[in-house]
C-alpha positions in Angstrom: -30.2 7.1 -21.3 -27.6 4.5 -22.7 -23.9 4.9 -21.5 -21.8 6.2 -24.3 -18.1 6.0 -24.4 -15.5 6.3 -27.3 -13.0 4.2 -28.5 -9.8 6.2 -29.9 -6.2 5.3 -30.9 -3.5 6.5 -29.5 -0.7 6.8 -32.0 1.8 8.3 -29.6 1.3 8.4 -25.8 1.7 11.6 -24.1 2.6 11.5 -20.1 -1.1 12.5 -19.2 -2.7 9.2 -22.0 0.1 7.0 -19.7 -1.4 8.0 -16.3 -4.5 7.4 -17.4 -3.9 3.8 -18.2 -2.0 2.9 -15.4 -5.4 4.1 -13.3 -7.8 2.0 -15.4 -4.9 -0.9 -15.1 -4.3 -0.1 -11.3 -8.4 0.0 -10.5 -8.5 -3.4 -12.2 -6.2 -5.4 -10.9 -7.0 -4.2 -7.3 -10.5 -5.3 -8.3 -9.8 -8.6 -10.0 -6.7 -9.6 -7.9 -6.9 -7.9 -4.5 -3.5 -8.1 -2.6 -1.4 -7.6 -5.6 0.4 -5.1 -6.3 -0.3 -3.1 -9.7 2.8 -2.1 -11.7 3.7 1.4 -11.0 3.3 4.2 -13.2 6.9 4.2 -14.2 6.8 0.3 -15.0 3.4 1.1 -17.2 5.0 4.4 -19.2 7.9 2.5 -20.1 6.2 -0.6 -21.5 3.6 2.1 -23.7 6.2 4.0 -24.6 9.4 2.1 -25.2 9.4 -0.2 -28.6 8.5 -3.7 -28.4 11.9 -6.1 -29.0 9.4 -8.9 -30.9 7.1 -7.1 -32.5 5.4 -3.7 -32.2 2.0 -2.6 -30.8 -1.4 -0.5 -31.0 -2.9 0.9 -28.4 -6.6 2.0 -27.7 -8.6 4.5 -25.0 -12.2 4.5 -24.3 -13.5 7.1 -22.8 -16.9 8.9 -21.5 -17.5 12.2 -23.3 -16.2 14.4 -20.8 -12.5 12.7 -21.4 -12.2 10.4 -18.3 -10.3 7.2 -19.2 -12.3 4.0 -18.3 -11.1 1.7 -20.7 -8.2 0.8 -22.1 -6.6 -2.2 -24.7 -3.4 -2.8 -25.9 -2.5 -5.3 -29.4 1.2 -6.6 -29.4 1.5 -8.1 -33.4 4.4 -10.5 -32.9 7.0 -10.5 -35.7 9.7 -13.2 -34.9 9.7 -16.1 -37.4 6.8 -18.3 -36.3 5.1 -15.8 -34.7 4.1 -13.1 -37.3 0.4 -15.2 -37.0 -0.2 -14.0 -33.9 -1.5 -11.4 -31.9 -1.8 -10.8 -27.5 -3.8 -8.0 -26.1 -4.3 -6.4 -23.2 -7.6 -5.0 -22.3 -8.4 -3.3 -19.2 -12.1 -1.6 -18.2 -12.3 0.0 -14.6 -14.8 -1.6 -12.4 -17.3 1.0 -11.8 -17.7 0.9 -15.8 -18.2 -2.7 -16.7 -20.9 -4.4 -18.1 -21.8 -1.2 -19.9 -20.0 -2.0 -23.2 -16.5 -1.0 -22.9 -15.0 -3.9 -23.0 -16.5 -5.0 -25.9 -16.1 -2.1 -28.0 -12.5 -2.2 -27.2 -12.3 -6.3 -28.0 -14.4 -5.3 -31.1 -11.8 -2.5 -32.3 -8.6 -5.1 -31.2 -10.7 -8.2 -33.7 -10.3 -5.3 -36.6 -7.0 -4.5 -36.2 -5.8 -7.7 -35.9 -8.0 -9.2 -39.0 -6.3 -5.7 -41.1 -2.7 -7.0 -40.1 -3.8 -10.6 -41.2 -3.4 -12.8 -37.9 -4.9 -15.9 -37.6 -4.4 -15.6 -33.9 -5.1 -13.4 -30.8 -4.1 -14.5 -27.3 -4.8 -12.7 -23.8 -4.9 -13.3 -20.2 -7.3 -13.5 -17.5 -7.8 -14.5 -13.8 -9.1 -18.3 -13.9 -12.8 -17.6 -12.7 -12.5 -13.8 -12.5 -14.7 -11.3 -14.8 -12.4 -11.5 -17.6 -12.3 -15.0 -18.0 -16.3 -14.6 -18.1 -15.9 -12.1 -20.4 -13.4 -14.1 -22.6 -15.7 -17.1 -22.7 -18.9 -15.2 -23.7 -16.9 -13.5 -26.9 -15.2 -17.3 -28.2 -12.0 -17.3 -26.4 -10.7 -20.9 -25.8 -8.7 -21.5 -22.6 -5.9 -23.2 -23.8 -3.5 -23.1 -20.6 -3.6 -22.2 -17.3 -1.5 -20.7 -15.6 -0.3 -20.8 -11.3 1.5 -17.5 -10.3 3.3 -18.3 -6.8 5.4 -14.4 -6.4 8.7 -15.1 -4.3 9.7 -11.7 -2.0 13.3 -12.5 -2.9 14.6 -9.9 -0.4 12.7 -12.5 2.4 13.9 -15.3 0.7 16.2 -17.9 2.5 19.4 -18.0 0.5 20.9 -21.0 2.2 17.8 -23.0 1.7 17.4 -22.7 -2.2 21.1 -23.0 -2.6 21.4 -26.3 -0.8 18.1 -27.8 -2.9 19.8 -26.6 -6.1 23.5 -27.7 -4.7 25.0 -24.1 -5.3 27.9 -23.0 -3.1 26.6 -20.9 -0.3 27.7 -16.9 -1.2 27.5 -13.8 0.8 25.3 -11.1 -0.2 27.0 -7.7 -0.4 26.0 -4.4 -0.9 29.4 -3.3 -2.4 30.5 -2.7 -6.2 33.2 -1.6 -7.5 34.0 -0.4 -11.3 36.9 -0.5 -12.6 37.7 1.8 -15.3 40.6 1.4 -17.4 41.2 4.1 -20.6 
C-alpha cells in the first residue's frame, strides 16, 4: 500500500500544532546534525507564533491520517525594499518518514505559494552533504554559498584572551544589577 500523508495549512498555531513541530524539527536535526542541540520548544513557539519584523510567513503540516505530525515547512515572504522578490523556507521531515514523499509534497505546496505571492526567488538551508542538500539538488536548488558554523560556549570562553586580540580593556564579569528608578 502507498504511504499517504496530508499537507495542510496552518493559519494560526495552537500550543499542541507548535509541539508538534518542534518534534519533527528536534528528530531532524538530531538526525542530520548529531551533537547539536535543537532549539527548545519555547525558542520554536515563539518564532511560529510571534510576527516576523521583515516580512510575514505561511506555515504547513503533513501528516499520516491518524494526525501524527511528520512533516513540517515554513515560507518567510520578505518585504523590506529589495527583498519583496524573495522567499526562505524551512522544511523539516522526520527521519523514520523520508523518502516516502513528504518532503516533496511540502516543497511542492511551498513552490505554489511562493509562485501566488509572485517571487522570483526561494532560498533555504541545508547541511553541506547531508540529506537535505541531496534533496535540494535533486528538485533544482543551486548552492550558491556555503556556509561554516563554529558555536562559541561563551560561558567557557576566555575573556582575557579575546579581549587582548581585539585590544579591549580587560572588565570584570559581575552578576549584580541595579535599576534605578526615578518618578
Amino acid at each position: 500500500m502507498p504511504y499517504k500523508s496530508h499537507v495542510a495549512p496552518v493559519s494560526w498555531m495552537s500550543a499542541e500544532q507548535a509541539a508538534a513541530w518542534h518534534a519533527v524539527v528536534a528528530a531532524s536535526i538530531e538526525h542530520d546534525l548529531p551533537g547539536e542541540s535543537a532549539p527548545t520548544p519555547e525558542q520554536v513557539h515563539a518564532r511560529l507564533t510571534t510576527a516576523a519584523p521583515d516580512g510575514r510567513r505561511l506555515f504547513w503540516l503533513a501528516a499520516e491520517d491518524d494526525g501524527a505530525v511528520v512533516g513540517v515547512a515554513g515560507l518567510r515572504l520578505f518585504t523590506g525594499q529589495g527583498r519583496d522578490h524573495l522567499a526562505e523556507l524551512e522544511l523539516h521531515v522526520r527521519p523514520d518518514r523520508r523518502r516516502r514523499g513528504v518532503g516533496s509534497h511540502l516543497l511542492t505546496t511551498a513552490i505554489f505559494a511562493v509562485q501566488v505571492e509572485r517571487r522570483r526567488g526561494l532560498l533555504t538551508s541545508a547541511v553541506a552533504d547531508g540529506p537535505g542538500d541531496a534533496f535540494c539538488a535533486a528538485r533544482g536548488f543551486l548552492r550558491r554559498l556555503t556556509l561554516s558554523h563554529v558555536p562559541l560556549d561563551v560561558a567557557r570562553a576566555d575573556d582575557s584572551t579575546v579581549n587582548r586580540r581585539l585590544g579591549f580593556l580587560p572588565y570584570r564579569r559581575t552578576h549584580e544589577y541595579r535599576l534605578d528608578v526615578t518618578p
